[in-house]
N, C-alpha and C positions, 0 to 999 in steps of 0.2 A: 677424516672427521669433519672438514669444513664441509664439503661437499653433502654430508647428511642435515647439517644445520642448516643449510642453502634451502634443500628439497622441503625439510620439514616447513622452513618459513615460507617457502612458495607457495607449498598444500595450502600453510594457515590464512595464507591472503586470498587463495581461491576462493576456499570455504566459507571467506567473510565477504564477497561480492556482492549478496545480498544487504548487510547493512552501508556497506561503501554508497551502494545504489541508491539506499535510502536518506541518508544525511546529504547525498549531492542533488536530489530530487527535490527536499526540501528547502535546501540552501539559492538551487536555482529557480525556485516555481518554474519545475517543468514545464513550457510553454511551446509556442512556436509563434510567439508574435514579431520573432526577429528573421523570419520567414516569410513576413509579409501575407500568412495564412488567417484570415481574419476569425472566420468561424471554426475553429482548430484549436480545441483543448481539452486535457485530459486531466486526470487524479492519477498520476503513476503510486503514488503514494499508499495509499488506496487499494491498489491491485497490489501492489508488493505486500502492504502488511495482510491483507486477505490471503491473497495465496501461500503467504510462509506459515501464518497461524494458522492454517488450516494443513500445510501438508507436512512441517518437519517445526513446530513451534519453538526448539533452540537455536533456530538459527537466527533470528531478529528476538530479542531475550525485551522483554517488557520497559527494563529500562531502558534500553535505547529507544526504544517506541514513543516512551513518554519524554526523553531529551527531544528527542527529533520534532515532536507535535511542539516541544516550546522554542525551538527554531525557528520552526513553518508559522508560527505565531509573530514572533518579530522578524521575521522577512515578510509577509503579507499587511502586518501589522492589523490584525486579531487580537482582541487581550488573551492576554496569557494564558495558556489552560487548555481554552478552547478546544485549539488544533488533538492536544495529547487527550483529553477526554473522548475525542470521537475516535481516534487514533485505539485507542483502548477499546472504545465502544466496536469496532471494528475485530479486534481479537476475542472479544466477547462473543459478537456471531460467528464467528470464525471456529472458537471454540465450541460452542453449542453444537453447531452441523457436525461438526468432527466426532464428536460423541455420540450424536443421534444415528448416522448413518453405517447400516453397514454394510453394503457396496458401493465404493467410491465412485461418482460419475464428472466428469467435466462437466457434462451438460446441466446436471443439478446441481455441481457446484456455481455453475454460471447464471443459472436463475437464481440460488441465492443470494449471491452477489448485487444482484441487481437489488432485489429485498433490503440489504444489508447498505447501499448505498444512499438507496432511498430513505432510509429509518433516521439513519447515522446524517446525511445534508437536511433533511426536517428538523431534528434535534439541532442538531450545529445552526441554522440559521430564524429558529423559531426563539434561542436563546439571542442570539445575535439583533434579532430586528426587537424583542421584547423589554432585554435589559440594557443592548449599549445604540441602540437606537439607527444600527445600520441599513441600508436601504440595499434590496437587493433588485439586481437587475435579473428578469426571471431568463431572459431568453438567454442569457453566457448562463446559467446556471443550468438550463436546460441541454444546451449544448455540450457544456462538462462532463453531465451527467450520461449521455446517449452516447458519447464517446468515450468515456470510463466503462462504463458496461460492454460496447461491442470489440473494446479493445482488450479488455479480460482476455480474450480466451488465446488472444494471438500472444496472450504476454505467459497465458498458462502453458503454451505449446513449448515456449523457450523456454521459461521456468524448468519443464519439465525434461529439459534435456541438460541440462542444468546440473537439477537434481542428480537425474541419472547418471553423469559422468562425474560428479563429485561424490556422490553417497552412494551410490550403486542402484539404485532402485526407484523408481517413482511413486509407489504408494507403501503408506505408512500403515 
């Protein structure tokens, strides 16, 4: 009997590797500037909640989505909300594609990605310099951006092995 309780609790921590990924992604602002890599940063954030809302949506459940955005809020120190409205805004397109589409493609999931990036740091940062008066620096925001996007797909590949070895199957 221990033995089955052991396996079941193994499964259940596998299964939840996606949100473990997400709250330590936000906790750490995934970086590499302890790397000494200057121009080197991404939104893992981003591509996690994009790719789970889009290919198996219980796996990151809305509420952890909006806990997490008010983490990634006081670690970055962002007012409050912020992070989880685009975090949301993010499952939003997420959602939408998912509905609209009815053959799944990496590669149009990865253009819309890019869309979905672009829409979502416009909004986040048009509120951001409008009402709390932040200054953005465009070129780290560019680089963010060019490297959240081309690293989508390397994170979909794993994602989807992932997937397939925990749920059996890749597309929903």
């Amino acid at each position: 009997m221990g033995k089955f309780k052991d396996i079941t609790f193994f499964k259940r921590i596998i299964a939840n590797i996606p949100i473990l990924l997400l709250f330590i992604s936000v906790l750490n602002e995934f970086d590499f500037n302890y790397l000494e890599i200057k121009f080197f940063a991404f939104n893992f954030p981003f591509i996690l909640i994009f790719y789970w809302s889009l290919k198996k949506t219980e796996v990151l459940g809305y509420g952890y989505i909006f806990i997490a955005g008010l983490i990634n809020d006081v670690v970055i120190g962002f007012p409050i909300g912020i992070s989880s409205f685009c975090y949301l805004l993010i499952c939003g397109f997420a959602a939408y594609l998912k509905n609209i589409t009815l053959r799944p493609s990496l590669l149009k999931d990865w253009l819309f990605f890019l869309f979905t990036i672009l829409a979502t740091n416009s909004i986040m940062y048009s509120l951001l310099v409008l009402f709390f008066g932040f200054e953005i620096n465009y070129n780290k925001l560019l680089i963010n951006l060019s490297f959240t996007f081309l690293l989508y797909i390397l994170f979909a590949y794993i994602f989807d092995m992932y997937h397939k070895l925990v749920f059996g199957r890749t597309n929903d």
